[in-house]
C-alpha positions as CSV (number, residue, x, y, z in Angstrom):
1,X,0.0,0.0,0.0
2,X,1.5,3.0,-1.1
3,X,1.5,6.5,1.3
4,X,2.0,9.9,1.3
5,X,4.6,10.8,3.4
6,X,6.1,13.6,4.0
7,X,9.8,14.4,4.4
8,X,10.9,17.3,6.7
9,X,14.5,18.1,6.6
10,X,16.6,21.5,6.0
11,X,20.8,21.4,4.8
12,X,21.2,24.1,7.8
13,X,20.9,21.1,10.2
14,X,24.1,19.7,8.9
15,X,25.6,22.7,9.6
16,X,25.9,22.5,13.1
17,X,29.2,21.9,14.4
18,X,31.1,22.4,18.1
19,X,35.0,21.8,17.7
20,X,37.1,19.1,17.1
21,X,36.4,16.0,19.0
22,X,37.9,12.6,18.9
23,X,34.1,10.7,19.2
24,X,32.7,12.1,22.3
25,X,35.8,13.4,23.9
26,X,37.0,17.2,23.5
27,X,40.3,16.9,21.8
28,X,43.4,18.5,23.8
29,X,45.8,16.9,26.3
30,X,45.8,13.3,26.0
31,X,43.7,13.5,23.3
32,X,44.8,13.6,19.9
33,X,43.5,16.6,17.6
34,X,41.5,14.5,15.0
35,X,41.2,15.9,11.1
36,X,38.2,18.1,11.5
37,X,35.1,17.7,13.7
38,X,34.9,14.2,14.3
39,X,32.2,14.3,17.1
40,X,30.1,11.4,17.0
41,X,26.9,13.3,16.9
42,X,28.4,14.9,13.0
43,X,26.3,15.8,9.9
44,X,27.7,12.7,8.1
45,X,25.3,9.6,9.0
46,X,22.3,12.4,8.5
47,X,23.5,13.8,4.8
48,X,24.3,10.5,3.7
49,X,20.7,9.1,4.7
50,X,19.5,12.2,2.3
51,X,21.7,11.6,-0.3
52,X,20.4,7.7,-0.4
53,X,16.9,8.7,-0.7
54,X,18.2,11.1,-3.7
55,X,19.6,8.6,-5.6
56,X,17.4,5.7,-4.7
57,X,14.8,7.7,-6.1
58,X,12.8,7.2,-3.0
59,X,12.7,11.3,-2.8
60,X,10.5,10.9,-5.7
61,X,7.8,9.3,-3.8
62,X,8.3,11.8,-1.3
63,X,6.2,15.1,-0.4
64,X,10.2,17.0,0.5
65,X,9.8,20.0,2.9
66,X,11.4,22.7,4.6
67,X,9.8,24.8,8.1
68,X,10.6,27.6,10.1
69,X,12.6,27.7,13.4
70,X,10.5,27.9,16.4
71,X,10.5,31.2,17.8
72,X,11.4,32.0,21.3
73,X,7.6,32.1,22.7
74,X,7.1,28.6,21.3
75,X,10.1,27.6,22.9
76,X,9.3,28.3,26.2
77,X,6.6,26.3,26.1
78,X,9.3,23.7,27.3
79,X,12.3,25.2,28.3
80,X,12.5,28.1,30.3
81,X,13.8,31.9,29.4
82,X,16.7,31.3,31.7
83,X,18.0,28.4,30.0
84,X,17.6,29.3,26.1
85,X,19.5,32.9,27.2
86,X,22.7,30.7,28.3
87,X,22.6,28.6,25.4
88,X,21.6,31.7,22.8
89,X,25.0,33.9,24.4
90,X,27.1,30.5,24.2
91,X,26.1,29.6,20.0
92,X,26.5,33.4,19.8
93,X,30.0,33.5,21.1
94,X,30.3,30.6,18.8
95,X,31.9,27.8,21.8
96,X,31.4,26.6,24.7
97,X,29.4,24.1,26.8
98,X,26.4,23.6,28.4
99,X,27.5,20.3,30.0
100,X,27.0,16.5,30.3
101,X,28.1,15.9,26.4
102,X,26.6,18.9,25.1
103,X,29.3,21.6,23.6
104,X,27.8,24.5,21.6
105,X,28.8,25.9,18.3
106,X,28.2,28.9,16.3
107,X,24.5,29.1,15.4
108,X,23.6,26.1,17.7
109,X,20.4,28.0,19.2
110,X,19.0,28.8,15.4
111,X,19.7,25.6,14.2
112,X,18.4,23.7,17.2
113,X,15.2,25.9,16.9
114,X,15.2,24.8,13.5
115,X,15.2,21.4,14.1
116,X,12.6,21.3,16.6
117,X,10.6,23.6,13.8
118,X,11.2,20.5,11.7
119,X,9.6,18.0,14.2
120,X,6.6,20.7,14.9
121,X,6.1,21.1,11.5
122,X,6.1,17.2,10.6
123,X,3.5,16.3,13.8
124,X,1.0,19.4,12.5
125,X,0.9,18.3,9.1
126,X,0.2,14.5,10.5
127,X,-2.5,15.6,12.8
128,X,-4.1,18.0,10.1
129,X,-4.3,15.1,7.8
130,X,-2.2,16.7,5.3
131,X,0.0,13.4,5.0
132,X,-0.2,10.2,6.0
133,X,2.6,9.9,8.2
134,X,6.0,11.7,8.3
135,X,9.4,11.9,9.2
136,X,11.4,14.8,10.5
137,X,15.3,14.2,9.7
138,X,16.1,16.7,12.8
139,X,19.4,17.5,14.0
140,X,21.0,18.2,16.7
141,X,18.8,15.4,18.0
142,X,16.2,16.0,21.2
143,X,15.4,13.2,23.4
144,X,18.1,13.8,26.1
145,X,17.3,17.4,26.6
146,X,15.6,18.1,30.0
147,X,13.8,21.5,30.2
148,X,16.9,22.7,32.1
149,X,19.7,21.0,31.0
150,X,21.0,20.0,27.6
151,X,22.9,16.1,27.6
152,X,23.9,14.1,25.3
153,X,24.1,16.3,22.0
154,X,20.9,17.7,22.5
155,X,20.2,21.5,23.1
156,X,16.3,21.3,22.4
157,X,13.4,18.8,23.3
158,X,12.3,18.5,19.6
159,X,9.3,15.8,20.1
160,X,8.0,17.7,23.1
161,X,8.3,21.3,21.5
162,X,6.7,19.7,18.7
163,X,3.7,18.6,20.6
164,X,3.3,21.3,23.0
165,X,3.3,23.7,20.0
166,X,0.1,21.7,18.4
167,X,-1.7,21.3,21.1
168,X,-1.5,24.9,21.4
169,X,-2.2,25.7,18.2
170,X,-4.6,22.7,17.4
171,X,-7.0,20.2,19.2
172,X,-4.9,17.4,20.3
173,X,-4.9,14.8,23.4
174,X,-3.8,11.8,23.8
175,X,-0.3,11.3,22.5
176,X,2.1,8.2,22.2
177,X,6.2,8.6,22.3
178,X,8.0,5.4,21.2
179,X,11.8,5.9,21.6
180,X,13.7,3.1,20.0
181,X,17.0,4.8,20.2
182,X,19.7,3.1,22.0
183,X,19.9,5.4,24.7
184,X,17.0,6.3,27.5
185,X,14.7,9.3,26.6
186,X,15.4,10.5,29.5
187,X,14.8,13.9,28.3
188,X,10.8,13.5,27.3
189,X,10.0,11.4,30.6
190,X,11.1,13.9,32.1
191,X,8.8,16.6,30.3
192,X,6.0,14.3,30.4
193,X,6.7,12.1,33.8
194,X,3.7,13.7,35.6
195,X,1.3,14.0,32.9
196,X,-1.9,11.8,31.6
197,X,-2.1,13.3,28.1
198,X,1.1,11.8,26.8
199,X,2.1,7.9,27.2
200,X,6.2,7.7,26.8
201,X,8.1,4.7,26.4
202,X,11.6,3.7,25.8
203,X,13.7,1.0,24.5
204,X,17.2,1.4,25.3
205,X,20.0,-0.8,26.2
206,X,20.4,-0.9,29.7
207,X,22.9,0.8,32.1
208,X,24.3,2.7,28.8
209,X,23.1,6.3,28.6
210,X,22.7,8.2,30.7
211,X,25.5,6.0,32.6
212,X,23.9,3.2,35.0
213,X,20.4,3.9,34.0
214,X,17.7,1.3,33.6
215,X,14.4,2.4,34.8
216,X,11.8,-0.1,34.6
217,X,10.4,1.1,38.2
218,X,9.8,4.9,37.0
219,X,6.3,4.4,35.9
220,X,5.3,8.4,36.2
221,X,4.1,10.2,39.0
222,X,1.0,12.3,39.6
223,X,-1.3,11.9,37.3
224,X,0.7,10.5,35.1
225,X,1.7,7.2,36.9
226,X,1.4,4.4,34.3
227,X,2.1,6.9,31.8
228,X,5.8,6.1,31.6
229,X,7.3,2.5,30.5
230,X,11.0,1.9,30.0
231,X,11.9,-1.3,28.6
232,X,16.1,-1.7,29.0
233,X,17.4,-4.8,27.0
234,X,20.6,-6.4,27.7
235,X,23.9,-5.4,25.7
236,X,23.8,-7.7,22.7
237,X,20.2,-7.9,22.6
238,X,19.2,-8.0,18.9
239,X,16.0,-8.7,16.1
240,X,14.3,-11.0,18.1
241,X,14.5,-9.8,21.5
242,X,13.5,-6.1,20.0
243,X,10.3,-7.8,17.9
244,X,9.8,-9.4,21.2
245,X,9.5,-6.8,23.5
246,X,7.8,-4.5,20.6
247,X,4.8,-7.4,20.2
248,X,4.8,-8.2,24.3
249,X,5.0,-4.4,25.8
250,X,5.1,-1.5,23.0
251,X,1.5,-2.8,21.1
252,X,0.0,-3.6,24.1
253,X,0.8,-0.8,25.8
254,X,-0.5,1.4,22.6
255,X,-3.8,-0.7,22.3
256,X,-4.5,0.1,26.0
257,X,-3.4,4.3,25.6
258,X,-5.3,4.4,22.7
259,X,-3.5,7.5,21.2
260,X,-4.6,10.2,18.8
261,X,-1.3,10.5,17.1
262,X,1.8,8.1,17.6
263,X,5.1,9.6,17.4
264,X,8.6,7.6,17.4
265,X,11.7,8.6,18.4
266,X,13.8,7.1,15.7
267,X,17.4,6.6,16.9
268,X,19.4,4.1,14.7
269,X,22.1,3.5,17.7
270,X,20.9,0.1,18.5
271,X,22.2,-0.7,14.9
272,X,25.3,-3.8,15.1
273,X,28.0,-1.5,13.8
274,X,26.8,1.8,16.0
275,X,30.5,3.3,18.5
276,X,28.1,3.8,21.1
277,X,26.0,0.9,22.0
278,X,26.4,-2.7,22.0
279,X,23.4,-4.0,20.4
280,X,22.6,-6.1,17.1
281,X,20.1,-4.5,14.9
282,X,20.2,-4.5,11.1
283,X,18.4,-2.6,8.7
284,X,15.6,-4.9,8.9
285,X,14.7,-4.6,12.8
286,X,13.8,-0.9,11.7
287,X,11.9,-2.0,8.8
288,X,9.7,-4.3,10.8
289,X,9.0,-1.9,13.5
290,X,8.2,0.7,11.6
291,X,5.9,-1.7,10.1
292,X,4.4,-2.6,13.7
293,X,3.7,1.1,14.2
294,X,2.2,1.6,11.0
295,X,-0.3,-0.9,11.4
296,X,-0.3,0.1,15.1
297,X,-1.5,3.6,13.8
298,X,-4.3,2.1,11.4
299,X,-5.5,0.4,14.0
300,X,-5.7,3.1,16.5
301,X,-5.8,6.7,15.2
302,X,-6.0,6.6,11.8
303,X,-2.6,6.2,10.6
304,X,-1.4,9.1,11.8
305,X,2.4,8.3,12.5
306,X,5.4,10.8,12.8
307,X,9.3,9.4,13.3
308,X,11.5,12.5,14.2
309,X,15.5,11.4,13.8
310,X,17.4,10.8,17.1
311,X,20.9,9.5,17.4
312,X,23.1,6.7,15.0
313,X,26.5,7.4,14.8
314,X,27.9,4.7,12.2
315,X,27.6,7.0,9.1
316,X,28.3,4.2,7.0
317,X,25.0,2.1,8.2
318,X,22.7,4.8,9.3
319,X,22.1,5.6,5.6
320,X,20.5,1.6,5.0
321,X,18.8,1.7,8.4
322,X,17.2,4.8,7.6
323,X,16.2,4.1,4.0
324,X,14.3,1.1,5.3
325,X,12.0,2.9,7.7
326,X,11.2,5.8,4.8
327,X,10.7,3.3,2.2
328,X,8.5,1.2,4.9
329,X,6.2,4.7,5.7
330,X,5.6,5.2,1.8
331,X,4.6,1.6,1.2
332,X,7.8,2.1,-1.9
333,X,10.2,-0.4,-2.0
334,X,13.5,0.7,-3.9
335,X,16.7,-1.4,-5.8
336,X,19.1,-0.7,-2.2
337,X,20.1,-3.9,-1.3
338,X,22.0,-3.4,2.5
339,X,25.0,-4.8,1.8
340,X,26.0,-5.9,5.7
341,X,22.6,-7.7,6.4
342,X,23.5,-11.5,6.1
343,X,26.6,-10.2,7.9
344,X,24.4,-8.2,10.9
345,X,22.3,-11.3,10.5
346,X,25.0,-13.6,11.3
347,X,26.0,-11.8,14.5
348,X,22.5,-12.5,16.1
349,X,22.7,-14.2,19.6
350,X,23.0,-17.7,20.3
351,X,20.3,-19.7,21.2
352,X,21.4,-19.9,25.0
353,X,22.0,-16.1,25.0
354,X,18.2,-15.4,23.2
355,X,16.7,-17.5,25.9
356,X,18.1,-15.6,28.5
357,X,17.2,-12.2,26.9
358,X,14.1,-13.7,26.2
359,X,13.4,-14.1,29.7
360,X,14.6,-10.4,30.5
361,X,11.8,-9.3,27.7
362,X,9.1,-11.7,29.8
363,X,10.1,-10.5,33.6
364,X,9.2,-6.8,31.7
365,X,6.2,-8.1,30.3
366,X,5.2,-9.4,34.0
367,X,6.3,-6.1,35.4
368,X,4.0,-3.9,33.6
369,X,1.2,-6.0,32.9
């Protein structure tokens, strides 16, 4: 079934830059000055995932668009005043740092803005039923941001920003967050840790970022206990353990929420060849849960269905991971063959290994029944 889907994304985004680093570690003293910027949060695995859909002639089955930066009012709606003036005099001065991994570069506030403009732009034109569904290729990426406090490369809560903006501007309630990136969202549980309206839940590998962290007993508080679900998978997990706890906890949990609007944060980290993580995933695991939400947002609220790009930092595989979701949201299937696949697919656990993550992904399943 073919869809139209929408493709947010703007070449300022790649622009964003904060110094030379050696993957996540400032370079200076012990370590050595690399050849240009080679932070592991760079441009590369993004540009390349847009240059694949140029010459895969996927962008042809593709609605391509731009959006403005969110302005400082609509900012607020998350973060307060007092943070975005720090981080606007620190892109301004064109360095700096606003701590736990996240160093600033000239124009970060305006391109962060931007990319939050790109996630805000992609949920309203979901929601308005101008699209099917839609993907926002955002960067600097947003799910580590807490309204205070940027981690992790982020600066700006992109998803949140996006739907606090349309809820403003639009009728909107209940809303779904599934965050399939390697590391915790520990940024939008936070935003949304207390509230009813918005159901978050997070894959991630467990104990990897932020360091130590797990979190299957933070359920939400308030009014919004039972609103928050984290799901950490053992280091090495890979396709089955993943379709597992997708089928066992994410569907369920959806068929119970009942959203109006599901959106995904779509981190490609968990991917086999990924310098940050340990897990398995291949171009395929995305594929087939992207197809779960899909058919997760017929079922539910009318196929409305919005990924917004998070983290992957192997800018060789990103591209193939990527291509596989946007190809599975337009119902398009181009000639890209993913050359590492039957190699990924070789790597998958042993059978003694599966059975023990299997039994991590039931004692979940037990937990939040």
């Amino acid at each position: 079934m073919t869809r139209k889907t929408a493709l947010f994304t703007d070449e300022l985004t790649f622009w964003h830059h904060s110094g030379p680093h050696a993957l996540i570690l400032p370079a200076g003293g012990w370590v050595q000055v690399p050849n240009g910027s080679s932070l592991a949060e760079s441009p590369e695995s993004k540009r390349r995932l847009r240059n694949l859909i140029a010459v895969s002639g996927l962008e042809r089955h593709l609605d391509i668009r731009t959006a403005p930066a969110l302005t400082h009012e609509e900012l607020r709606l998350v973060h307060p005043a007092a943070y975005l003036e720090k981080l606007k005099a620190l892109s301004d001065a064109g360095q700096g740092s606003m701590g736990a991994g996240a160093p600033v570069g000239p124009g970060t506030y305006e391109i962060a803005s931007l990319s939050a403009g790109l996630a805000t732009a992609a949920l309203e034109a979901v929601v308005l039923g101008q699209v099917d569904n839609a993907y926002a290729l955002s960067r600097p990426p947003g799910h580590h941001c807490l309204p205070d406090q940027a981690m992790g490369f982020c600066f700006m809560a992109n998803i949140p920003l996006a739907i606090e903006t349309v809820k403003r501007r639009h009728k909107l309630g209940r809303v779904a967050v599934i965050d399939w990136d390697v590391h915790h969202g520990n940024g939008t549980q936070a935003v949304y840790e207390d509230r009813p309206d918005v159901l978050t839940i997070s894959l991630h590998q467990e104990g990897c970022y932020p360091p130590g962290y797990s979190g299957e007993h933070d359920r939400g508080i308030g009014m919004g206990t039972g609103r928050n679900i984290n799901i950490p998978l053992p280091a090495g997990s890979g396709h089955a353990t993943y379709m597992r706890a997708m089928s066992q906890i994410v569907l369920r949990a959806l068929d119970a929420f009942h959203p109006e609007v599901i959106i995904v944060a779509c981190g490609f980290d968990a991917n086999a060849l990924d310098p940050l993580a340990r897990m398995q995933l291949h171009s395929d695991s995305f594929r087939e849960m992207t197809r779960m939400m899909i058919e997760a947002a017929d079922r539910l609220c009318g196929g409305k269905l919005l990924l917004v790009h998070e983290g992957g930092y192997s800018e060789a595989y990103v591209p193939f991971c990527g291509l596989a979701v946007i190809e599975e949201l337009t119902g398009h299937r181009t000639a890209v063959d993913d050359p590492l696949l039957p190699f990924i697919t070789l790597q998958q656990p042993r059978s003694g290994t599966q059975k023990c993550h299997d039994a991590r992904v039931n004692e979940l399943t037990a937990l939040f029944a």
